[in-house]
C-alpha positions in Angstrom: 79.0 170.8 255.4 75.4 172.0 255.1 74.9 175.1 255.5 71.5 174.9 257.7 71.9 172.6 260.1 68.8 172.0 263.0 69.4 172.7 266.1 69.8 169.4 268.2 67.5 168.1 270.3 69.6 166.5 272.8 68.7 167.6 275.9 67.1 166.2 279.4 64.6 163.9 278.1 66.2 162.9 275.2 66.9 158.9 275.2 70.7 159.5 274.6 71.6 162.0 276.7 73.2 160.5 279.5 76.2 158.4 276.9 76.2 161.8 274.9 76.5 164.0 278.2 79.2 162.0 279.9 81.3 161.2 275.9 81.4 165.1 275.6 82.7 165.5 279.1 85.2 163.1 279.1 86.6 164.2 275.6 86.6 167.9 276.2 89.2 166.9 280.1 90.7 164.4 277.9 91.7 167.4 275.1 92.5 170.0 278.4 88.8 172.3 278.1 86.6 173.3 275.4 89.2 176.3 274.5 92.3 173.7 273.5 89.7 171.6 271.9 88.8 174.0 269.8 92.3 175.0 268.8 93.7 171.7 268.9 90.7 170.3 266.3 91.2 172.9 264.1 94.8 172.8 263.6 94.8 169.0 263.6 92.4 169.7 260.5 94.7 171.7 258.2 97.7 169.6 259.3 95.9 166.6 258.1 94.8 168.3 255.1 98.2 169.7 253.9 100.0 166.6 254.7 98.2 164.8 252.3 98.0 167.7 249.5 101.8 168.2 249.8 102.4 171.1 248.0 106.1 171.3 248.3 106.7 167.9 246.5 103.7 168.0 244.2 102.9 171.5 243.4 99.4 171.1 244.1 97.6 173.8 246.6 93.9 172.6 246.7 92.0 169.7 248.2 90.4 169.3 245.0 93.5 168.4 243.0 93.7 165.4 245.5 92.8 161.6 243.9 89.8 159.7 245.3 92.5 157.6 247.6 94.3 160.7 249.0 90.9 161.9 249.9 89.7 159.2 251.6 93.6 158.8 253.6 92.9 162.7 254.8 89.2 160.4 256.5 92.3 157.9 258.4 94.8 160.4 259.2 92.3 162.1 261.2 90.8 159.1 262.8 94.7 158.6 264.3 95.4 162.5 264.9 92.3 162.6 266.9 93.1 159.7 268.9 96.5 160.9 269.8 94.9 164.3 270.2 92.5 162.8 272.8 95.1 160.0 274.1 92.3 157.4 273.4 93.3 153.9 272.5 91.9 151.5 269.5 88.7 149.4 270.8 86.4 147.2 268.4 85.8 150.1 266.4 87.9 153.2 266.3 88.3 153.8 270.0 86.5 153.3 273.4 85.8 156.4 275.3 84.5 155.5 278.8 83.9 151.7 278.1 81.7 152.8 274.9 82.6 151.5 271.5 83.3 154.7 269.3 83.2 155.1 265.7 85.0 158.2 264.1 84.1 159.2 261.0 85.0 162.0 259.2 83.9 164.1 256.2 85.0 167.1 254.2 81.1 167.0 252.4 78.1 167.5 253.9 77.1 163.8 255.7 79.2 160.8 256.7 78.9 157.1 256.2 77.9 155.1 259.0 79.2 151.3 258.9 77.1 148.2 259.5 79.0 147.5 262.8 78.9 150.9 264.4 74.9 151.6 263.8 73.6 151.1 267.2 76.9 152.7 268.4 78.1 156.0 269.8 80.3 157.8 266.9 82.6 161.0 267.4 81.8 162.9 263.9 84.3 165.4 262.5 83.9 167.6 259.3 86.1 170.0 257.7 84.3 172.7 255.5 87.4 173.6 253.0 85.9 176.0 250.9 84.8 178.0 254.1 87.2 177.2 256.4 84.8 176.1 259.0 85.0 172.6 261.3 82.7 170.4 262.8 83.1 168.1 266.1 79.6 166.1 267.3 78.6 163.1 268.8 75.8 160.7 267.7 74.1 157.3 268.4 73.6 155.9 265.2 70.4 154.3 266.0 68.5 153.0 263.0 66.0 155.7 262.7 68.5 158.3 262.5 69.6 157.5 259.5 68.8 157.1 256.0 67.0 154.2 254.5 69.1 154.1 251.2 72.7 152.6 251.4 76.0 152.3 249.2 77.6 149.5 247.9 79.6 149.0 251.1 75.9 148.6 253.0 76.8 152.3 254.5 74.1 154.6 255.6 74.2 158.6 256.1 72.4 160.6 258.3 68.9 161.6 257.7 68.1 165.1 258.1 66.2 164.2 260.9 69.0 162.3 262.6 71.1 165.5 262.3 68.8 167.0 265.0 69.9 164.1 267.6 73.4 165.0 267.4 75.1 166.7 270.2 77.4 169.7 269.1 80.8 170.2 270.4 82.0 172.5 267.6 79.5 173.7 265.3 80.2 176.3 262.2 84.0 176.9 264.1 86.9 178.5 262.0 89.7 176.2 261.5 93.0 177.5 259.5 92.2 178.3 256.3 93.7 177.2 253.2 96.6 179.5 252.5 96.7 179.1 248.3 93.0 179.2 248.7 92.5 182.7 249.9 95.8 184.2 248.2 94.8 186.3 244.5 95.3 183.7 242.0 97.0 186.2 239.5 99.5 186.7 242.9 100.1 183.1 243.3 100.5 182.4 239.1 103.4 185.2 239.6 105.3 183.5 242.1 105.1 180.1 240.9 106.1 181.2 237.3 109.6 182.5 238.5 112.3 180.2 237.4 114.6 180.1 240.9 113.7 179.9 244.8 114.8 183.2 246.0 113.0 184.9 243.1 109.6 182.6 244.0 110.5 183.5 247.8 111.2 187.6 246.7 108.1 187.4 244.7 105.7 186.1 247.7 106.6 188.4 250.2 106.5 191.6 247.6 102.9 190.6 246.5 101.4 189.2 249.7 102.2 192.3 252.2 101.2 193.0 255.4 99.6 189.5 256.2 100.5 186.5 257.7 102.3 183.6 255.9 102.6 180.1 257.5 105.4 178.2 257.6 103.7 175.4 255.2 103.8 177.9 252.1 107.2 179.3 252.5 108.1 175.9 252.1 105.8 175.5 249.5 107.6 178.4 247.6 111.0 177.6 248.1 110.6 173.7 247.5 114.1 172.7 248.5 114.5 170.6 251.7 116.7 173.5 254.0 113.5 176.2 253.0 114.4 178.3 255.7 117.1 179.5 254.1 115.7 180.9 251.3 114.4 184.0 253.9 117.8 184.4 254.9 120.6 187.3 253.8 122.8 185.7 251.6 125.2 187.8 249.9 123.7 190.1 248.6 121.8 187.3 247.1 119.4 186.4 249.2 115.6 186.9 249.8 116.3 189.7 252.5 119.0 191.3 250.0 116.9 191.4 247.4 113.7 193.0 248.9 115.9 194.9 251.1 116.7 197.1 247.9 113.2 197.7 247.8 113.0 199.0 251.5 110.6 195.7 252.1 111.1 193.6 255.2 110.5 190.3 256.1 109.8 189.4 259.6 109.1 186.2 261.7 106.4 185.8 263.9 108.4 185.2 267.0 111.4 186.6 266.7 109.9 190.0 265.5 107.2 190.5 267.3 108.1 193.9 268.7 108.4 195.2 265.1 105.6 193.8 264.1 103.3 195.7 266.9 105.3 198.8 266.0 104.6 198.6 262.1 101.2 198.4 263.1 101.0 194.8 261.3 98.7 192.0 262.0 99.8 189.7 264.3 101.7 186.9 263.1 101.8 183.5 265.2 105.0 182.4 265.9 105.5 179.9 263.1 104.2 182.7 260.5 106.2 185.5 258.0 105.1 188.8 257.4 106.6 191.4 254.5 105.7 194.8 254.6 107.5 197.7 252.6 108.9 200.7 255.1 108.0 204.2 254.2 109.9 206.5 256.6 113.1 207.3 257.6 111.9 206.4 261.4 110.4 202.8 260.8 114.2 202.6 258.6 116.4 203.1 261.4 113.9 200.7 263.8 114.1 198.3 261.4 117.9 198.3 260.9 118.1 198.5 265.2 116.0 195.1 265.2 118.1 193.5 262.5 116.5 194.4 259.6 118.8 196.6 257.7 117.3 198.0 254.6 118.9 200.5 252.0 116.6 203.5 252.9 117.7 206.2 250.1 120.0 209.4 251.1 118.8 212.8 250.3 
């Protein structure tokens, strides 16, 4: 998305502020206040995103490994996510918000493409920022002048620059979950993917990424096998646990470990996410070992 956008003029005497005014109210009740519209937008985001680069059956990690079609699917997926987000229903265009036709278009550049049959219309506009993990929710009426005079093949027209100041901002510049693979050190993430089984990918991870969060979608990622889960587990002496064990490293969940987690003075993890950190006294040993995380701590 661009990185200077105006500031809208939408206000009191502008000549869509009453639609604009009553769409935003009626979507923020309809998502259960601004706070779980925020979170629920922004998670809806990655979800969509990940779905489609499916990195446990393709190996890929980045939306820019996706092909044209995947890329424009992420545009439907979140035309129908939003909807069921929202509990709105299909209309004429993409949905009907308080009696008002509704386009929703999305983008993960830095405009969107209005259709023929939803200028003159209200449309909900969403944009994901990728590269800076940043999300976008506004709310336009796609009158003529707001947009550009140039159109592609399709007879689809962006956004002027001046339209984007006649946009009403429900989230504007707001972090959404970033890409996991994305933010990870590339030499790290060649290491783990190099190993030749799925504990010593899963053993690799948490021993280079320590002491921060790691969702659920990249463990899965790493262990590509349908029952992931169990690639965290003790096994043996096999195991992911076993092996980093030896090493006086831990691995904790999110929800089940949170106690530990505030103890070892680690981030906080949400309760879908893994953390890994390696113990360095005797005290955190026996803690650890107390909460189930027996590790072989070395005898004087």
């Amino acid at each position: 998305m661009k990185q200077k956008i105006p500031n809208s003029l939408v206000d009191f005497d502008h000549q869509d502020f009453n639609v604009l005014l009553h769409l935003e109210m009626e979507i923020t009740q309809r998502a259960g206040g601004l706070l779980a519209l925020e979170h629920g937008v922004a998670f809806m985001l990655r979800d969509c995103i990940d779905d489609v680069i499916m990195t446990p059956k393709t190996g890929r990690r980045s939306y820019e490994e996706l092909e044209k079609t995947e890329k424009t699917y992420i545009g439907t997926r979140v035309e129908i996510e939003l909807r069921a987000l929202l509990g709105l229903r299909k209309g004429r265009l993409d949905t009907v918000i308080l009696g008002h036709d509704v386009d929703i278009k999305h983008t993960m550049g830095s405009n969107w493409m209005i259709p023929t049959e939803a200028v003159g219309s209200a449309c909900l506009l969403v944009a994901a920022d990728e590269a800076r993990a940043r999300c976008y929710l506004g709310l336009i009426v796609a009158r003529p002048e707001y947009l550009t005079a140039g159109q592609n093949k399709d007879a689809k027209r962006s956004i002027s620059a001046e339209g984007f100041k006649h946009i009403q901002w429900l989230l504007k510049d707001h972090p959404y979950p970033a890409n996991f693979w994305r933010t990870a050190d590339a030499d790290a993430v060649q290491d783990i993917f190099d190993c030749d089984t799925g504990n010593a990918r899963m053993a690799t991870l948490f021993r280079l990424m320590q002491r921060r969060p790691i969702p659920r979608a990249a463990v899965e990622a790493v262990a590509q096998q349908k029952d992931f889960m169990r690639r965290i587990r003790a096994d043996g002496g096999h195991g992911t646990r076993d092996i980093l064990g030896r090493e006086q490293i831990v691995v904790l969940e999110g929800r089940k470990d949170a106690q530990l987690i505030k103890a070892l003075e680690l981030p906080p993890c949400a309760a879908s996410e893994f953390i890994s950190c390696r113990i360095e006294t005797e005290y955190h040993a026996r803690m650890a070992g107390q909460s189930g995380h027996p590790i072989a701590w070395p005898t004087s």
